[in-house]
Structure formats: C-alpha cells, structure tokens
DRENDO-1510 file (C-alpha; in Angstrom, 1 decimal, always signed):
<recs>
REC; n; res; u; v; w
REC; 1; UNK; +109.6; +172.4; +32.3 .
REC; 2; UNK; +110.1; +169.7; +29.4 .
REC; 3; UNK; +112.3; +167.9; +32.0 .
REC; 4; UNK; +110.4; +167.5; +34.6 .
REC; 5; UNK; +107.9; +166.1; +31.9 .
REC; 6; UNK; +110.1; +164.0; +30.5 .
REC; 7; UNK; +110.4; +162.8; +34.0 .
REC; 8; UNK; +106.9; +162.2; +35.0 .
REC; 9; UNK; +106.2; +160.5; +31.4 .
REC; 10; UNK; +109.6; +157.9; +32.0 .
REC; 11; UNK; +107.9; +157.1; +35.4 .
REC; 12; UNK; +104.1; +156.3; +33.9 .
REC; 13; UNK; +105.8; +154.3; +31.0 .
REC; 14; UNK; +107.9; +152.0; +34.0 .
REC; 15; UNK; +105.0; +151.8; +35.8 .
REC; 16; UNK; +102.8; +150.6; +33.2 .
REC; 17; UNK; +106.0; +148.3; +32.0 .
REC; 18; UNK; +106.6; +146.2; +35.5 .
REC; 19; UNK; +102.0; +146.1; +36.0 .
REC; 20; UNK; +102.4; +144.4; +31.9 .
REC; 21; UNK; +105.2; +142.4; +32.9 .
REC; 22; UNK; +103.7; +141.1; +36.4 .
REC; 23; UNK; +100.5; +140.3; +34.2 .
REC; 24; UNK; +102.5; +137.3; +32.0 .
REC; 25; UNK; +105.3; +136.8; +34.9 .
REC; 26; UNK; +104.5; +133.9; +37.9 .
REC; 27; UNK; +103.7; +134.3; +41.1 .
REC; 28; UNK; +105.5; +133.2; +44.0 .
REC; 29; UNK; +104.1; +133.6; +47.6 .
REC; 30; UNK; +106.7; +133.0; +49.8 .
REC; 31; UNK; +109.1; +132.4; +47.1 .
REC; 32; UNK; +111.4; +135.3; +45.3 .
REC; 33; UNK; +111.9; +132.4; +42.3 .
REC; 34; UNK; +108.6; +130.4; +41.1 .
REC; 35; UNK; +108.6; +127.7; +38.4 .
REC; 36; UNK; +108.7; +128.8; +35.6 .
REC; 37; UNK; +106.0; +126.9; +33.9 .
REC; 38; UNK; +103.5; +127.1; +37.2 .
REC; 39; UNK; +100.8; +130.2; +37.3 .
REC; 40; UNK; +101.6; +130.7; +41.0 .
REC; 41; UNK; +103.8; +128.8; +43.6 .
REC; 42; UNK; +103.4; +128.3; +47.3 .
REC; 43; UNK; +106.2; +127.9; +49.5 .
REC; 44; UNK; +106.6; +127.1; +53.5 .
REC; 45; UNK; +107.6; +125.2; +55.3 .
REC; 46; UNK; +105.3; +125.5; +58.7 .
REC; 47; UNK; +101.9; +126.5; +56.2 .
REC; 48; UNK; +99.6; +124.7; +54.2 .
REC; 49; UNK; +97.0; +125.6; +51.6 .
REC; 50; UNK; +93.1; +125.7; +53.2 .
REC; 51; UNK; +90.9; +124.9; +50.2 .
REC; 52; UNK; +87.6; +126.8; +50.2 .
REC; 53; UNK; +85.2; +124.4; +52.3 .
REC; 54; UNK; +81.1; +124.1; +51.3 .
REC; 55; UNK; +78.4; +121.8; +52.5 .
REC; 56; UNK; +77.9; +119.9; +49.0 .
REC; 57; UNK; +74.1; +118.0; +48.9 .
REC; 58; UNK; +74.8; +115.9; +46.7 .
REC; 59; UNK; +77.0; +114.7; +43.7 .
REC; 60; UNK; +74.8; +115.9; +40.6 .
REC; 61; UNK; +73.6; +119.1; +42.4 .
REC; 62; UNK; +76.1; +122.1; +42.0 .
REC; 63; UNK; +74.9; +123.6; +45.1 .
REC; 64; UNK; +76.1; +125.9; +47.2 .
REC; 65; UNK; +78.1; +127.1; +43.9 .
REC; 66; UNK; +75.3; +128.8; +41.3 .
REC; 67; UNK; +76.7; +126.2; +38.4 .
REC; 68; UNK; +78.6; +123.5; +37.7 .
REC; 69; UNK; +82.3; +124.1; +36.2 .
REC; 70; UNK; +85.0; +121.6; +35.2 .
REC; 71; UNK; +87.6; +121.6; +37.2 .
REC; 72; UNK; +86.2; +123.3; +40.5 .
REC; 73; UNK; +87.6; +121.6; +43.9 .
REC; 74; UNK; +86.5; +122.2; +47.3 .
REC; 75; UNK; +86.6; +120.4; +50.8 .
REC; 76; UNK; +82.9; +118.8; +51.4 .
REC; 77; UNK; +82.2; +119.2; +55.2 .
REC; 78; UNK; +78.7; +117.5; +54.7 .
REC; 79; UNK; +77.0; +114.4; +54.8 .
REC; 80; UNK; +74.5; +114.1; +52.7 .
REC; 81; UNK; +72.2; +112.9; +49.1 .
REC; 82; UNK; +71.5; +109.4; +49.0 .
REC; 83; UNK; +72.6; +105.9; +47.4 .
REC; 84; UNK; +75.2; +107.0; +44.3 .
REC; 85; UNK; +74.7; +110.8; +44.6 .
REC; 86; UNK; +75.5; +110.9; +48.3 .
REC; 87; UNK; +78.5; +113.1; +49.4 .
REC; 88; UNK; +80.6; +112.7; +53.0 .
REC; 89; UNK; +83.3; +114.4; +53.9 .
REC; 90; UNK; +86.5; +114.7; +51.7 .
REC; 91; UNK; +87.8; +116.6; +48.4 .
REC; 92; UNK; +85.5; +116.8; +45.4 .
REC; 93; UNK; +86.5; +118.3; +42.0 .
REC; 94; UNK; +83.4; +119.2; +39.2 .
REC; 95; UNK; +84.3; +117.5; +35.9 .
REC; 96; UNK; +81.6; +119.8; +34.6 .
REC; 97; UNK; +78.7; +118.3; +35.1 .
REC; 98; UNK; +78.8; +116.3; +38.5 .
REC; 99; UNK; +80.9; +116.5; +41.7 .
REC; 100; UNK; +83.6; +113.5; +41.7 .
REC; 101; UNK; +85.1; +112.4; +45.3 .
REC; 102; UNK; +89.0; +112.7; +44.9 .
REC; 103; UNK; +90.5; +109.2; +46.1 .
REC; 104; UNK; +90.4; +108.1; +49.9 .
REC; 105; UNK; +93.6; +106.1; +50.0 .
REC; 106; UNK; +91.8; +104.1; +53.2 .
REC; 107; UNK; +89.4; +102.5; +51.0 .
REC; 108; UNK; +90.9; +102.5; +48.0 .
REC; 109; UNK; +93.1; +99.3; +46.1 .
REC; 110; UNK; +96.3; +101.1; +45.2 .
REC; 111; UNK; +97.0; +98.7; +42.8 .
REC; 112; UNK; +96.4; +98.8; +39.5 .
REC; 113; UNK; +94.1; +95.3; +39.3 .
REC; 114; UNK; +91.5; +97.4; +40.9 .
REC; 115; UNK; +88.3; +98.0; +38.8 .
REC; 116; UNK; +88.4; +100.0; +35.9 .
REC; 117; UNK; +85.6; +101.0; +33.9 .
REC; 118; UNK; +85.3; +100.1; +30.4 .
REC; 119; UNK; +82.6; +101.8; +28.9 .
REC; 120; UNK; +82.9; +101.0; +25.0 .
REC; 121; UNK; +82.4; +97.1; +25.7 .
REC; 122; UNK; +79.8; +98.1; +29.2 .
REC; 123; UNK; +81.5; +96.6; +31.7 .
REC; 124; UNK; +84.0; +96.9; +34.4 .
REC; 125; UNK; +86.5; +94.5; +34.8 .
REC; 126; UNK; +90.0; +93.5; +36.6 .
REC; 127; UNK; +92.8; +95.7; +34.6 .
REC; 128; UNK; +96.3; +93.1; +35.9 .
REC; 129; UNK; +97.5; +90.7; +38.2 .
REC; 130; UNK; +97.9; +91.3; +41.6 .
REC; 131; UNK; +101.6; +93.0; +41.2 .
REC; 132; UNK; +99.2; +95.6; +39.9 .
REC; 133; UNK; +101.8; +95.6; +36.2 .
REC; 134; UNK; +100.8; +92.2; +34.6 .
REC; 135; UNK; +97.8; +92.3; +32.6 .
REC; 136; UNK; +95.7; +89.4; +33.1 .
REC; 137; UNK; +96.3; +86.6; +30.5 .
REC; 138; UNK; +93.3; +84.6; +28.6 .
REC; 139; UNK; +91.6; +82.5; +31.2 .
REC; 140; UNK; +91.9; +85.0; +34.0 .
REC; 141; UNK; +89.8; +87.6; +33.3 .
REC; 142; UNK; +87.3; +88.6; +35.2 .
REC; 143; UNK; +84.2; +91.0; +34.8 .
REC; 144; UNK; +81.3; +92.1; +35.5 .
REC; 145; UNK; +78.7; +93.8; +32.6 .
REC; 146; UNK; +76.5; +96.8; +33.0 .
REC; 147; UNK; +73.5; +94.3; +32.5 .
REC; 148; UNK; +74.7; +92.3; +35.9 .
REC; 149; UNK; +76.3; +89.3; +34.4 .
REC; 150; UNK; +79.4; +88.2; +35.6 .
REC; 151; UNK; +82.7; +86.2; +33.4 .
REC; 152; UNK; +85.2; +84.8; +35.1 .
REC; 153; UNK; +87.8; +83.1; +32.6 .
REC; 154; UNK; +85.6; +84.8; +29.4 .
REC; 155; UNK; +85.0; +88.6; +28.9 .
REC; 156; UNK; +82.3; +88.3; +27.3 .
REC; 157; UNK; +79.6; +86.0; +29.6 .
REC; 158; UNK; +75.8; +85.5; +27.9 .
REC; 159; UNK; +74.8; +83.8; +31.5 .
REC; 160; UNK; +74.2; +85.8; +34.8 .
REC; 161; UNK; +77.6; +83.7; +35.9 .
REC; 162; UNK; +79.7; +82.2; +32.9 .
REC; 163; UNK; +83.0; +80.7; +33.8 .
REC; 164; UNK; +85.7; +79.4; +31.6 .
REC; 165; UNK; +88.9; +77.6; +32.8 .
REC; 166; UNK; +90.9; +74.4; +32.2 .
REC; 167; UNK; +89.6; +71.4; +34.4 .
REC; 168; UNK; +86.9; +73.8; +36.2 .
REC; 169; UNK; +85.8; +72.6; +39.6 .
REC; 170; UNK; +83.4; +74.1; +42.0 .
REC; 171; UNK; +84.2; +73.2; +45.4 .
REC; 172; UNK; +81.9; +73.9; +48.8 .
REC; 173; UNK; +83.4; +73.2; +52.1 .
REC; 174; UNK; +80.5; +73.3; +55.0 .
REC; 175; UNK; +81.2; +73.3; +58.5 .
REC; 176; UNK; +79.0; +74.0; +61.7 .
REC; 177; UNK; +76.1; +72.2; +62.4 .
REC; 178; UNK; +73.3; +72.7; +59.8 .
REC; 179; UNK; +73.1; +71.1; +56.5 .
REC; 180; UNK; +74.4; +72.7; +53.3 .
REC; 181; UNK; +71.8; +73.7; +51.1 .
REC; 182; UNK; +71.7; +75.0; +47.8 .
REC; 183; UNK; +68.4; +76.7; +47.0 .
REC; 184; UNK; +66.5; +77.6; +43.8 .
REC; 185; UNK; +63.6; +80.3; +44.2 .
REC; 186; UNK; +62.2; +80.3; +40.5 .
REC; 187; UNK; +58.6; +82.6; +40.1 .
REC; 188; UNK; +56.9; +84.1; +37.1 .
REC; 189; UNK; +56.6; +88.3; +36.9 .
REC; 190; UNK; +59.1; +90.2; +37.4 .
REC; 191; UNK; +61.6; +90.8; +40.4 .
REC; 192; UNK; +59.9; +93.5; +41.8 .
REC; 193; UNK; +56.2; +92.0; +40.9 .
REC; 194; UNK; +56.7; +88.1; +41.5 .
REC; 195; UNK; +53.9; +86.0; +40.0 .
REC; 196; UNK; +53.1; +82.1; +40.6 .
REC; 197; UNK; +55.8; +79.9; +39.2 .
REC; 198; UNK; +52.7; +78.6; +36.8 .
REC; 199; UNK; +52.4; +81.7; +35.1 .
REC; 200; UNK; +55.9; +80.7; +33.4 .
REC; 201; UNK; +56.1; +79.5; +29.5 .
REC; 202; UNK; +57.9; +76.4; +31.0 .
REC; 203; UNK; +57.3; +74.2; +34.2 .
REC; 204; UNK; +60.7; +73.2; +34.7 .
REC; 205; UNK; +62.4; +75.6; +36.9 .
REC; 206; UNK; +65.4; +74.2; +37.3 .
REC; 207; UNK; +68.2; +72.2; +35.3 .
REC; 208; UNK; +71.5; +70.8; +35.1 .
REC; 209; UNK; +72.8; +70.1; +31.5 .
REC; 210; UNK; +76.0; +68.2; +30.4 .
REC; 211; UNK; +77.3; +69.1; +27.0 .
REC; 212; UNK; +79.6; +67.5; +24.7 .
REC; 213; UNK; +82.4; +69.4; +22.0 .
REC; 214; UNK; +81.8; +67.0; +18.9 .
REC; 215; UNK; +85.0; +69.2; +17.0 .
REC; 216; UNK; +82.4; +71.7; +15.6 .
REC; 217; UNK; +79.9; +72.6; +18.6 .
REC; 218; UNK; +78.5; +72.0; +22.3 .
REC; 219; UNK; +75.5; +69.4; +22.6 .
REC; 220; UNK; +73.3; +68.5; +25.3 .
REC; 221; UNK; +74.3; +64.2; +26.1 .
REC; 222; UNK; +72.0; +64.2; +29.6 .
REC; 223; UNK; +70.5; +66.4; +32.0 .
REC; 224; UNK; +67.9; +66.5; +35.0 .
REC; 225; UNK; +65.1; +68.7; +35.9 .
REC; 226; UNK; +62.9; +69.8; +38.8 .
REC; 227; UNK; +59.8; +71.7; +38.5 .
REC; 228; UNK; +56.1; +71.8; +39.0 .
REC; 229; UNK; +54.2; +69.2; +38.7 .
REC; 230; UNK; +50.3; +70.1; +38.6 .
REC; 231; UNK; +49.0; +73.8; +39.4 .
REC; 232; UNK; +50.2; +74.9; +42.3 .
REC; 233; UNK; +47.9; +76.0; +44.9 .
REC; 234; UNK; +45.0; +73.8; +43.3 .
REC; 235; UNK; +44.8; +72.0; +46.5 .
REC; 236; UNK; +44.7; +74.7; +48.3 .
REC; 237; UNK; +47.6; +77.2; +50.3 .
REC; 238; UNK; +51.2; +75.9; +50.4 .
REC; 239; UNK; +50.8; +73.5; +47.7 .
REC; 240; UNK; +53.5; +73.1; +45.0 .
REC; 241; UNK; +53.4; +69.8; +43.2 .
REC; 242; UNK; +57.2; +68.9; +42.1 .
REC; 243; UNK; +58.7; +66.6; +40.2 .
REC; 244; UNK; +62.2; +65.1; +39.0 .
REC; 245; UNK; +62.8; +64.2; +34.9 .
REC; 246; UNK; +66.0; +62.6; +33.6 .
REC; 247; UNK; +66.8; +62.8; +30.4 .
REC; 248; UNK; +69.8; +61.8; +27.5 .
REC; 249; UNK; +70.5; +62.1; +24.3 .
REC; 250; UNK; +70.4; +59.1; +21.9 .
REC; 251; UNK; +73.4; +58.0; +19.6 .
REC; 252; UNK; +73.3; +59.9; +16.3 .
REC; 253; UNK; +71.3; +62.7; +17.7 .
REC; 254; UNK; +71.7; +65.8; +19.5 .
REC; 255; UNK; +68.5; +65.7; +21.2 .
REC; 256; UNK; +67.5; +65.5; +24.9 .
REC; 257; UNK; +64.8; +62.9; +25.3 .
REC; 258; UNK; +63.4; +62.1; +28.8 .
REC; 259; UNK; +64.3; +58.4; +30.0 .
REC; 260; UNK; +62.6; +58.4; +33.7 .
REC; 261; UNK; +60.4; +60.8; +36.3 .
REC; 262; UNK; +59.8; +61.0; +39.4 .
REC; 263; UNK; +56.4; +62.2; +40.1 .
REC; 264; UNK; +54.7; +64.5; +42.7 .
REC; 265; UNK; +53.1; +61.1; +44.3 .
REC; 266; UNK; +56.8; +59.6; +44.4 .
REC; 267; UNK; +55.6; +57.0; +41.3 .
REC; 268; UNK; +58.7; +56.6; +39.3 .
REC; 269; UNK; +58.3; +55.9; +35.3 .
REC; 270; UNK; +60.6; +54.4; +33.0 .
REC; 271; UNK; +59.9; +55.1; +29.3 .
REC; 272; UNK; +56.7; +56.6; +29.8 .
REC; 273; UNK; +55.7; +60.4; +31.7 .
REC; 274; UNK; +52.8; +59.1; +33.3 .
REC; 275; UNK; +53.5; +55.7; +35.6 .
REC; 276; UNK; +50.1; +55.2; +37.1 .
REC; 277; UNK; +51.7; +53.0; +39.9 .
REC; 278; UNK; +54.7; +53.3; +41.9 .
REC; 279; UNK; +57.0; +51.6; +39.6 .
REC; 280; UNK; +55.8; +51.7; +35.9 .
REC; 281; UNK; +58.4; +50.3; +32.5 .
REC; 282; UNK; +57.3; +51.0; +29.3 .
REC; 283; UNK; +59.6; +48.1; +27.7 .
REC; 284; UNK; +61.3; +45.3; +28.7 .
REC; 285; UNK; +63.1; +44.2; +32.0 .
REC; 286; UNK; +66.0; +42.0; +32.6 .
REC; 287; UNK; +67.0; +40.7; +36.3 .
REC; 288; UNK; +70.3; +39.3; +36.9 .
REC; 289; UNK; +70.3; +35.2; +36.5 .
REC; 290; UNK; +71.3; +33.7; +40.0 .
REC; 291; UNK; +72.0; +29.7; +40.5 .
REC; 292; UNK; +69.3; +28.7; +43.2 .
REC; 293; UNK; +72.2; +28.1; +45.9 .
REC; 294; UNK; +73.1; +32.1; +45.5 .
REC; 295; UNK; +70.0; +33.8; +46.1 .
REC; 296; UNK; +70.5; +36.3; +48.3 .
REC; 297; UNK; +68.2; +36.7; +51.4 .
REC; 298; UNK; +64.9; +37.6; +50.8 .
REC; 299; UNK; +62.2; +40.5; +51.5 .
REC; 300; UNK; +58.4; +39.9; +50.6 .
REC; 301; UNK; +57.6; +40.3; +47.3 .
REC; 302; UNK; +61.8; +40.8; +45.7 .
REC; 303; UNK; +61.4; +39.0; +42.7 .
REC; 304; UNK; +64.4; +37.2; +41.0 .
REC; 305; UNK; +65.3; +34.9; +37.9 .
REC; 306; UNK; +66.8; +31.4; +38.4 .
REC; 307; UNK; +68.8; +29.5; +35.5 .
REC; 308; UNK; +69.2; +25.7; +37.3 .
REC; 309; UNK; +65.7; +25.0; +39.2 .
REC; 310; UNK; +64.6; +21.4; +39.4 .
REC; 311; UNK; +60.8; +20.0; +38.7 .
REC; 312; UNK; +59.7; +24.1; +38.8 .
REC; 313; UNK; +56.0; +24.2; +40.7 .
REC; 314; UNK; +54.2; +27.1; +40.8 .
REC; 315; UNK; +54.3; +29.0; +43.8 .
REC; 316; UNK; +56.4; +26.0; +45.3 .
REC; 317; UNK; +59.8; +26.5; +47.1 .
REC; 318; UNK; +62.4; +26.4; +44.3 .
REC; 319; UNK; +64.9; +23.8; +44.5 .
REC; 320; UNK; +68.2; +23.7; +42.5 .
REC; 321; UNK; +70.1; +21.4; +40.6 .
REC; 322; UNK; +68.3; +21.4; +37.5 .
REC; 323; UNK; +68.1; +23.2; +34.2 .
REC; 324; UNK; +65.0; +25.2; +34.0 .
REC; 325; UNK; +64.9; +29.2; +33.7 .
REC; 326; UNK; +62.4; +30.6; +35.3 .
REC; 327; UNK; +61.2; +33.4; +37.3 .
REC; 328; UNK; +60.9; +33.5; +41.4 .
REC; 329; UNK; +59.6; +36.0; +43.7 .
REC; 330; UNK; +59.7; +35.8; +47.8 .
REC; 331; UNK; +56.9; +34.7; +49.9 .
REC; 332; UNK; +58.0; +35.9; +52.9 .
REC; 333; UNK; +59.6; +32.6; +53.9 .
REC; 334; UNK; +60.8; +31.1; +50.5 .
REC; 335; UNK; +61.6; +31.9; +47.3 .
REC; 336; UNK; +58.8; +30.5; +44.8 .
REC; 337; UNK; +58.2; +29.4; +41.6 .
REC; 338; UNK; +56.2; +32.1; +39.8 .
</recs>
C-alpha cells in the first residue's frame, strides 16, 4: 500500500515539476529549440503570422478595443477619421494613448535626412545630408517651427521665411507665355476674418529693406514701400488708392527718411510728401551744362542750361559762341532763351 502511494505522490510531484518548469521555459511552435531570450518563437518555412485584424475609426479613438494600451498592434482594414486622426489600411501599434501607423516603406524617405521631430526647441527639421550619415553643417540647416516659420541656413528664423547663406541669391526662371508676377495680398483682421487693409496700424503694406553690418549691428541704408494711399473704398467699390515711397538713410544716422513718392494721381515729389503737381522739388535742381552746338534734339517744353550763348534774348532762339549761362527750354521748333 505505501508503495503504490509512494508511486502516485512521485507522479503529482513530476507533474506539477514539468507545468512549473513550462511556466518560466520558452515556447517554440514549430521549433523543438527556441531562443533563449524570446517568450515564444515561430518557425516555418511555408506559414506566416496573421495579426488580429479590426476596423480602427480613428487614431485617438481606442475603438473596437474597450481601452487604449501601449504596445497593442493590429492590422487596420478600414478607412476612416479625418485630417490627422484618419486611419487607412496598414499596421498600427497603441503607444498608450493614440494608435501610431507602423512605417509604409512606399511613402516613406528611408534615409535618415528625413524629418525628425524636435520637440524641446518646437520644431521639426532636416536630421543629415543626403547620404542620410552626415549631419548637416552650419549654413545648411533647414526647419520648419511649430508656429509656421520656416529657416533655411539658421535654426532659429524670427520671420515666416529667414534665410541665411554666403552670397544669397534668389533666382526665378519663367517660361510660357504669361508674365511673372509676384503678388502681395496684405488685409487687416485675421486670416480667417479679413478686414479692409485700412483697418491696419500702418498703411504701408509692403517693403523691401537693405541693411548694412556696421561691425556691431544691422541698419536700415534705403528701402521702398507700397501701400494705400487715401481710404480705400471712399470713392466707391474697387477703389484702393496706392502709392510708391523711397526712402535712405543719411550719413551719421541709422534712420530711414523718405527722399521721393509716387502718389495715387501718379504726381511724383522730391523732398516733400505732398507734390501738388506732377513733378514737385522741395530744394534745389541742377541740369547738366551743354555748349549751344550739343543740344540734343528737342521736345516741347525740355528745358536745358547753356554755358556759351551769345547776345541771350528772351524767348529768342539761342545762338552760341558766347559766354553767357543761362537757362533754355524748347518751343517746339527752337530752343529759347528763358
């Protein structure tokens, strides 16, 4: 009797021994030897593994699963969700909070100067050079900041485009038949809500400034500017009064002063912003002295300066050979004493 419980107990204890041991041993389907360090191991050589497949909705939803949880992967047979939460077919794994599309190598730069995401400095940005090892040396960065602006040659651009390089051009080559344009839509408000341009805390919409290193810092020396002048829509629909000002900065100073403008009625004004006829100089002007024999050919009303008229008359023809200065305009058949 003791044997045959001696017996019985020997075969619970192995029993219970090989169920303790196949608890903390791997598992090999297909195998007689798994890895040592893998949990289980497939092996064939005519199978695959079929990864559970679900109709995801979206990215951020956890559905068809009750919950999210990190490290879940399924097959997504669905196409749906919109704009950054949509889903389409493919692998997805949960990170724990969203679902994450596993890389489609069709669409994907396998390099490594493909985007990456730098979060602490909020912005993404090209990691090397194109043999995907290099990183990218000063003056070839390029990125682009989670507030839309882009850098290329700085990481760090304060303008919606900044670029930094040695000798930077900007080249445009246009072909076809219509002309090359380069438009400027400036408005007050907001992108979504755009208001009159006049609703703006400045009428100039648009300029072009050239700045100086003096050793220490960057300085305006001249720049141009367009923008309104008047109130738009005063004179009724489709009005928008423009305008052109020029401006430079003096010796000894590092501020812009305006030199000349072009107004809405095309009067130009030198010295002054408000020519009240279509060619207006608040200051002196000097013409070029000719010899009476080398004025050019005339059109009404060119005026010109003489250094060698003889016997001047006014409003007579002006003859040479003499040594009076003085002023000439054209008649519309000579050039006359004025």
């Amino acid at each position: 009797m003791k044997k045959y419980r001696f017996i019985s107990e020997m075969v619970v204890f192995t029993f219970i021994f090989l169920i303790a041991t196949a608890c903390y041993a791997q598992v090999g389907i297909g195998t007689t030897d798994p890895d040592g360090d893998a949990l289980l191991e497939l092996s064939s050589n005519d199978k695959g593994l079929l990864i559970p497949r679900v109709q995801l909705t979206a990215t951020d939803l956890s559905a068809p699963l009750s919950t999210s949880v990190a490290g879940m992967l399924v097959y997504n047979t669905a196409s749906d969700g919109s704009g950054a939460n949509a889903v389409t077919p493919g692998f997805y794994y949960n990170d724990g909070t969203n679902w994450i599309r596993v890389l489609n190598r069709a669409l994907a730069d396998l390099t490594d100067d493909a985007w990456i995401n730098n979060p602490e400095k909020n912005r993404i940005e090209l990691g090397t050079l194109s043999d995907g090892t290099t990183l990218r040396p000063v003056g070839a960065e390029m990125v682009v900041t989670d507030d839309g602006k882009v850098g290329i040659g700085t990481e760090t651009p304060k303008e919606s485009i900044e670029v930094v390089a040695m000798d930077a051009d900007l080249d445009m080559y246009s072909h076809g038949n219509d002309v090359t344009v380069f438009h400027i839509h400036s408005a007050g408000g907001t992108i979504s809500e755009p208001t009159a341009v006049s609703t703006r805390n400045t009428s100039n919409f648009f300029s072009i400034e050239a700045k100086g290193y003096d050793g220490t810092n960057y300085f305006n020396a001249a720049s141009f500017s367009m923008g309104i002048d008047g109130l738009p829509g005063a004179s009724g629909p489709e009005d928008m009064p423009g305008r052109i000002s020029f401006r430079t900065t003096q010796d000894g100073t590092t501020s812009l002063v305006q030199r000349m403008v072009i107004k809405n009625n095309g009067y130009v004004g030198i010295g002054t912003n408000t020519p009240k006829v279509n060619f207006e100089v608040n200051g002196m002007i000097r013409t070029m002295g000719y010899k009476v024999a080398n004025l050019p050919a005339g059109i009404q009303g060119a005026m010109a300066y003489v250094t060698d008229a003889s016997v001047p008359s006014y409003l007579a023809p002006v003859v040479g050979g003499g040594t009076v200065k003085c002023p000439v305009f054209y008649d519309g058949s000579n050039w006359v004493c004025h």
